[in-house]
Residue, then its C-alpha position, 0 to 999 in steps of 0.5 A: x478540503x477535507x484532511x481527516x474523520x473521526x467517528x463511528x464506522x456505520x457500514x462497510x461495502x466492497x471497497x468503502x465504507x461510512x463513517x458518521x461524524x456528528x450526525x454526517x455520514x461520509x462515504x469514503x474509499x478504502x484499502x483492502x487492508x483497511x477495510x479487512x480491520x476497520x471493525x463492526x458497525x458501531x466501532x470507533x475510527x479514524x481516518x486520513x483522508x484526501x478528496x479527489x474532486x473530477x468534473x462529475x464527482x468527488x470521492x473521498x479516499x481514507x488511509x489509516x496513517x499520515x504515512x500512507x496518505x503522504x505516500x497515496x498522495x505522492x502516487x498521484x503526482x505520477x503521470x497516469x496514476x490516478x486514484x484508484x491506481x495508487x489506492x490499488x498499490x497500497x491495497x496489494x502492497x505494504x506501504x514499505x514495499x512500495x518505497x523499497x521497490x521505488x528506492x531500490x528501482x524495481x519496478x516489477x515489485x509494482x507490477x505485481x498488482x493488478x493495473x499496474x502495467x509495466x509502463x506505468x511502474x516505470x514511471x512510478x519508479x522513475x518519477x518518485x525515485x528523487x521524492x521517495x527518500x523520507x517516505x522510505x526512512x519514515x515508514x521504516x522499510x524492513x527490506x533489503x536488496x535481497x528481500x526485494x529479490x526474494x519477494x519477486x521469486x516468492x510471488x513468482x511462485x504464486x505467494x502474495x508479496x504480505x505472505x513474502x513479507x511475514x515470510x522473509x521477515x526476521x531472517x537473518x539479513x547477512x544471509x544470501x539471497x538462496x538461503x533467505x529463500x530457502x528459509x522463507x519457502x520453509x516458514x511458507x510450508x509450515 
């Protein structure tokens, strides 16, 4: 198995990206995140990584933290989420959010992203409630019940849940759902 790539990024495509390590050139799938902030060609990086092995192939898929693999890897011990399922999750959503929305049960946090139906973020939800607790304390989530509630408003109004999350966060934590909202509508108008 293949744990983790140290090398030199050689090019980037739409969701992948090669990293020559030693000589050996290594397709893996990345965020969009990732992918946004990996560099230029010729640029140095590191990579954690998991090896998804089917009958006809093997992808490997590369996330910037051990974190995020940890909380990669815990998606695909759900019943119908596969890699490109949890893979599409940490792409749309702060790795935070995710724990958040598991933690707290709220599933429609997950919905947001595009192949996750509603079924399937129940599952997530209900399957990882028990296993999420120290992936939520390691990464550290910002959130609160009302800034869960406030990203669901936001995003219902067409922001991304990132744009919610730069908008809610640093607002006082002691203020009521309305007022965070108000603030955070403030911040995204500006």
């Amino acid at each position: 198995m293949i744990a983790s790539l140290e090398g030199t990024l050689v090019a980037r495509g739409n969701d992948f990206i090669i990293v020559n390590c030693n000589g050996v050139g290594y397709r893996v799938k990345v965020s969009r995140p990732l992918l946004a902030t990996c560099g230029q060609p010729g640029d140095p990086i590191t990579l954690f990584t998991h090896l998804a092995v089917r009958e006809n192939e093997m992808t490997l898929y590369g996330l910037r933290t051990l974190e995020e693999l940890g909380l990669f890897e815990l998606l695909l011990e759900v019943s119908g989420v596969g890699p490109k399922a949890g893979l599409a999750l940490i792409s749309a959503l702060d790795p935070s959010t995710i724990a958040t929305a598991i933690a707290s049960e709220q599933p429609e946090l997950l919905t947001r992203v595009p192949g996750i139906g509603k079924r399937t973020a129940e599952r997530i939800v209900l399957d990882l409630k028990s296993k999420i607790g120290p992936f939520a304390i390691g990464l550290a989530p910002a959130t609160t019940a009302n800034d869960a509630d406030a990203i669901s408003a936001l995003t219902a109004l067409g922001y991304s849940v990132t744009e919610a999350q730069k908008a809610l966060s640093g607002l006082d934590p002691s203020l009521d759902l309305e007022a965070r909202l108000f603030q955070a509508l403030q911040r995204l108008s500006e």
